[in-house]
N, C-alpha and C positions, 0 to 999 in steps of 0.2 A: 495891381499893386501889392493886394496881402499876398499874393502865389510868389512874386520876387524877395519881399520879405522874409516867406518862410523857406524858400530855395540858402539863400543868405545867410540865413541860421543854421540851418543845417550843413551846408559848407565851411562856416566858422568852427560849429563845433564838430566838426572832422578835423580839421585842421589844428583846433586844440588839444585833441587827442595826440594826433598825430605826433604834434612835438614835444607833447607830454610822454611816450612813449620814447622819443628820442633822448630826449631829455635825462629820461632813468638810465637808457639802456648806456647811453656816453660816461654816466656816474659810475653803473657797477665795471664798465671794462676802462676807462681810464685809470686806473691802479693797478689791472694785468697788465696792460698799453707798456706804461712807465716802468712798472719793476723790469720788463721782459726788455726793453730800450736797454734799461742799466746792466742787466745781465748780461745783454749781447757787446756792450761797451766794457765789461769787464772782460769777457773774452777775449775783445782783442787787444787790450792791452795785455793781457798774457801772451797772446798770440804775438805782436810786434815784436816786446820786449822780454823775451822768454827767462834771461837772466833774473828778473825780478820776483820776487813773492807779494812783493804787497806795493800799494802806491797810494799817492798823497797827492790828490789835486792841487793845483798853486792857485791862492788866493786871487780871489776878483782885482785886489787892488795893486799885488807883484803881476799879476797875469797882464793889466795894463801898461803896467811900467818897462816889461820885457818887449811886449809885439807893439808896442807904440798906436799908429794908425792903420797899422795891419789889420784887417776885417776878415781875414783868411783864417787867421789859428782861431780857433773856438776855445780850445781847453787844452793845458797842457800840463801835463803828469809825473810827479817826479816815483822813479821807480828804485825801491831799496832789496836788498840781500843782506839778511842778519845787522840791521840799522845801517846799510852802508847804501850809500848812494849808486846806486850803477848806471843809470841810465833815466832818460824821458821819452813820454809817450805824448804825441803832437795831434789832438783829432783836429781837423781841415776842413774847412769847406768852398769850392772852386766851379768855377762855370763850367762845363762842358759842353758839347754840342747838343743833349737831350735836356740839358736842367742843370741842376747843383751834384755836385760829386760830395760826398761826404766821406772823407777816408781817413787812417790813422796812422801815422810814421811813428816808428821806434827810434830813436839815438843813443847809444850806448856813449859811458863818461871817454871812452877812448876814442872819440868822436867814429863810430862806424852804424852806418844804418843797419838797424838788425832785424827791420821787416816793414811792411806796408800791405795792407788792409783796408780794401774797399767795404764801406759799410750801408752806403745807400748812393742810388744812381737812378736816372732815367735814359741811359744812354741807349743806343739802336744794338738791337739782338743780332749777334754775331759778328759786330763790329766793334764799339766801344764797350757793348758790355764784356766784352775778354778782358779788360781791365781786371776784371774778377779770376781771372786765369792764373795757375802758378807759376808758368812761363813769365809771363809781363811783371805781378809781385814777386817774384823770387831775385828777379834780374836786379833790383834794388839793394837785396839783400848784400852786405857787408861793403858797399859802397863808402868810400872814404866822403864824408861832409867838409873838406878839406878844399876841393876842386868842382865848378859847376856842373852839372846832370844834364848829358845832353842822350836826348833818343834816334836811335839808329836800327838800321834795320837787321844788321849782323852786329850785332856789339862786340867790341874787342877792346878798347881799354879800358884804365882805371874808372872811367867818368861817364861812361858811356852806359846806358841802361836800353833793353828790349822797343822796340817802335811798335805800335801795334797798325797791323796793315791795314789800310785805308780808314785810317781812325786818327785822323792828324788831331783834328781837336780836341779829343778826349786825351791821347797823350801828352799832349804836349802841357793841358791846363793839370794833369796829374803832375807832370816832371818839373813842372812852373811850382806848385805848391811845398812840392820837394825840396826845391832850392829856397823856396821861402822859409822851409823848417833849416834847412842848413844856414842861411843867410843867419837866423834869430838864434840858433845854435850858438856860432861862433858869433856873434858880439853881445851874446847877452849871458850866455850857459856855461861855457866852455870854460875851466878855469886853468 
C-alpha cells in the first residue's frame, strides 16, 4: 500500500510540473500567437481591398444589425482613402470538406469584388487546398456583387468564377460564402 502511495505522488507531481510548464509557456507565446493573428489579418485586408489605407472595424452592435442571423460573417471592415469611404472587407467563416475555411472578401463602394483570401483551412492537399491558389482567388477578382457566383470549370461570364477540380465541396462552400457577402452587400451596405 505505502509503494502505491508513493508511485501516486510521484505521478502527481510530474504532472503538476508538467502543466505548470504548460502553463507559463501558453502565457509567454499567446501575445506572439495574437499580435501575429492580427498582423496576418491586416495583411489581408490590404491584400483584398488594395484601394484602402486604413480600416475601421464595424461595431459589435452595427455588425449585428447588418448580418442579422448569419453566423457566416465574423467581422466586417469598412476600408477608407484620404477619409473617404471606398470599400469593405468581410472575414468569413464556412464548412468545407476538411473543417472551417476561414477567408476574407474585399467589396469595393462600386459594388465590385476586389479580392479574396483564404486565411486558414483544413482542406485535402492538392485538392481543396488550391483554394489557396491564384488561379481560383484571382477568378473573383472584380466580379460585379450585382448577379449570383456560380463556379464553373472554364469560366466565361460576368458571374461565373474558377471551379476547383475535384474539390466540389470546398468550392462551392467558398462561392456560397461569397454570395453571402454580396447578398449582405446589397441590402445592407450598398447605398
Amino acid at each position: 500500500m505505502n509503494e502505491t502511495l508513493k508511485l501516486g505522488l510521484i505521478l502527481f507531481i510530474i504532472t503538476a510540473v508538467a502543466a505548470s510548464v504548460l502553463a507559463v509557456s501558453n502565457s509567454v507565446t499567446s501575445e506572439r500567437i495574437a499580435e501575429a493573428d492580427r498582423l496576418a489579418n491586416e495583411r489581408a485586408k490590404m491584400e483584398v481591398l488594395d484601394i484602402a489605407e486604413e480600416f475601421n472595424t464595424i461595431d459589435e452592435g452595427r455588425l449585428k444589425d447588418i448580418i442579422g442571423s448569419n453566423t457566416n460573417i465574423v467581422e466586417i471592415n469598412e476600408g477608407y482613402k484620404d477619409s473617404d469611404l471606398v470599400g469593405y472587407t468581410f472575414n468569413m467563416k464556412v464548412n468545407g470538406y476538411g473543417g472551417e475555411i476561414t477567408f476574407m472578401t474585399g467589396v469595393s463602394k462600386e459594388g465590385k469584388i476586389t479580392g479574396l483570401k483564404i486565411l486558414n483551412h483544413g482542406e485535402t492537399p492538392g485538392l481543396g487546398a488550391n483554394s489557396t491558389k491564384p488561379y481560383f482567388s484571382n477568378s473573383f477578382k472584380d466580379k460585379s456583387v450585382d448577379n449570383e457566383l456560380t463556379a464553373t470549370k472554364s469560366p466565361q461570364g460576368d458571374s461565373e468564377v474558377q471551379a476547383l477540380t475535384s474539390a466540389t465541396i470546398t468550392t462551392n462552400a467558398i462561392v456560397d460564402g461569397v454570395n453571402i457577402v454580396r447578398q449582405v452587400y446589397n441590402e445592407k451596405l450598398s447605398n
